[in-house]
Structures are given as C-alpha cells and as structure tokens.
C-alpha positions as CSV (number, residue, x, y, z in Angstrom):
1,X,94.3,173.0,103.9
2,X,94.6,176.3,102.7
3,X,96.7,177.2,99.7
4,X,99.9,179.4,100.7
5,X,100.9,180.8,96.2
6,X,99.4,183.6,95.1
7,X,97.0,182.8,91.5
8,X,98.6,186.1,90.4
9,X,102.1,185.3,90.6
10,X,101.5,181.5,88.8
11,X,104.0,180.6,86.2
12,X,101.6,178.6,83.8
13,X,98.8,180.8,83.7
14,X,100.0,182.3,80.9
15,X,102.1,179.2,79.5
16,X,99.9,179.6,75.7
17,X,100.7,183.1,75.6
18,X,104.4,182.6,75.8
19,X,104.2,179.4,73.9
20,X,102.6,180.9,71.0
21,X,105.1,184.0,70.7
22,X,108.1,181.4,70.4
23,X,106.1,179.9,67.7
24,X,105.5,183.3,66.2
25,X,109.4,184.1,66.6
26,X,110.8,180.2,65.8
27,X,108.5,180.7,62.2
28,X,110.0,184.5,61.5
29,X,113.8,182.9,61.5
30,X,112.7,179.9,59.5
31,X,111.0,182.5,57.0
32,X,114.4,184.4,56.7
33,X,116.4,181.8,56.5
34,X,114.7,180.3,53.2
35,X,114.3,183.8,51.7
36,X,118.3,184.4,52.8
37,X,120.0,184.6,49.1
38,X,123.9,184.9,49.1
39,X,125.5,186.1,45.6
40,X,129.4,184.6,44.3
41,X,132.1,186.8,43.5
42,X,132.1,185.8,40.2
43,X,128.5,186.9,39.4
44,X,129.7,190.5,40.6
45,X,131.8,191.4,37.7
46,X,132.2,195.1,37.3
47,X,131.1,195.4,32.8
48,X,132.9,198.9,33.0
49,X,136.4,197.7,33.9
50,X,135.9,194.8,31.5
51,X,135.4,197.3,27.7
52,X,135.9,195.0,25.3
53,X,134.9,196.1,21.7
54,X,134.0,192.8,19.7
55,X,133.7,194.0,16.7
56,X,138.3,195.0,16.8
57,X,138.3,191.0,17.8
58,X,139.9,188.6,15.5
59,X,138.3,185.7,15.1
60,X,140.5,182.7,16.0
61,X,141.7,180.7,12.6
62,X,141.4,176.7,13.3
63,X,143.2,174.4,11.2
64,X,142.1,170.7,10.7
65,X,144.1,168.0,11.9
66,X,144.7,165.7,8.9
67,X,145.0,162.2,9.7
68,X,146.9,159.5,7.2
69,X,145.4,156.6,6.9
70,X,147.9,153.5,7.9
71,X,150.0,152.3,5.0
72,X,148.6,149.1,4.0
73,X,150.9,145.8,4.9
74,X,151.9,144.2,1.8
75,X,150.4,140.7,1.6
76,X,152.3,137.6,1.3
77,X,151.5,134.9,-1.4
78,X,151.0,131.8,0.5
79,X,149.1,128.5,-0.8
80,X,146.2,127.5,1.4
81,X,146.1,124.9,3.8
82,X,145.2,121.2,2.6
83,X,142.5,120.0,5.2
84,X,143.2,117.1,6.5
85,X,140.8,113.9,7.5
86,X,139.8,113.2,10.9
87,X,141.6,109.9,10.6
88,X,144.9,112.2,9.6
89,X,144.8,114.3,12.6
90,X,144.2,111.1,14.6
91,X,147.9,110.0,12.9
92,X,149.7,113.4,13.9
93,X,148.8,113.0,17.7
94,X,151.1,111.4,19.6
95,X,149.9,110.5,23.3
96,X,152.3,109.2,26.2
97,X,150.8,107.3,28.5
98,X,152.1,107.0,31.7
99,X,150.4,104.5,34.3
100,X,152.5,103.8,37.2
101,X,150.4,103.0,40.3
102,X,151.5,102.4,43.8
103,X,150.1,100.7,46.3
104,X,151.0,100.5,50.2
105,X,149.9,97.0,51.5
106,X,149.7,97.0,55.4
C-alpha cells in the first residue's frame, strides 16, 4: 500500500525543534520572574522634602516614674497556738453516724 502524506508536510519531524524553543522560552520567564524585584512606597521617601536639621532638635527630657513602696500593715500581737495531742483532736471531732438500711424482700 502506498503512502498518500507528503514527508515534507509531517507535523513531528521537527517536534525537538519546537520542543526545545518552549523550553528555551518557559526558562527565560522563570529567569525574570526570580530576578523581578518590586520596591514599597515607603522605601521611596524623597530626603529633600524631608530637611530636618538635628542639630536645632531638642532632645526629649524623660522623667522617672517613682514607685512607693506599699505601707507596711501593722501587725497584730497575738499568742501562739497551743498544739494539741493527737488524742485531743480525736476529742474535738464529733462524727454522726447515720446507718439506716432498707431492704425490699420479694
């Protein structure tokens, strides 16, 4: 069977060619956009409209916060505490016992 394309007209003869320049342009954008540098407003203060002669500037007078220390509480005269014996602390508690029990016989 004879072939009915013509080789001149065929799409991937020259399929590397036309891969390689989209490499070629792909790698050119990725180039610019790392190199791509963008500057704030801020940064682009005009010095000329800013004059300020420092050496006319007062210099800012700071005053120290005092603190008071806390007026001390006076103390009050009290007699220690007598310890008292295990068995006297066994005295002072009281327990209430209450044992009430109910039972349901069928």
């Amino acid at each position: 069977m004879e072939l009915k394309k013509n080789p001149r007209v065929d799409i991937h003869r020259k399929s590397g060619l036309y891969f390689n320049i989209g490499l070629v342009i792909t790698l050119f954008w990725v180039i610019a956009a790392f190199e791509w540098t963008t500057y704030d407003d801020v940064s682009r203060i005009d010095l000329e409209v800013n004059e300020a002669n420092i050496n006319t500037l007062e210099p800012v007078k700071v005053s120290p916060k005092i603190i008071a220390p806390p007026k001390p509480q006076p103390i009050e005269a009290t007699a220690p505490e007598k310890k008292k014996t295990l068995a006297e602390e066994m005295e002072a508690l009281e327990y209430e016992v209450d044992m009430t029990v109910d039972f349901d016989f069928p």
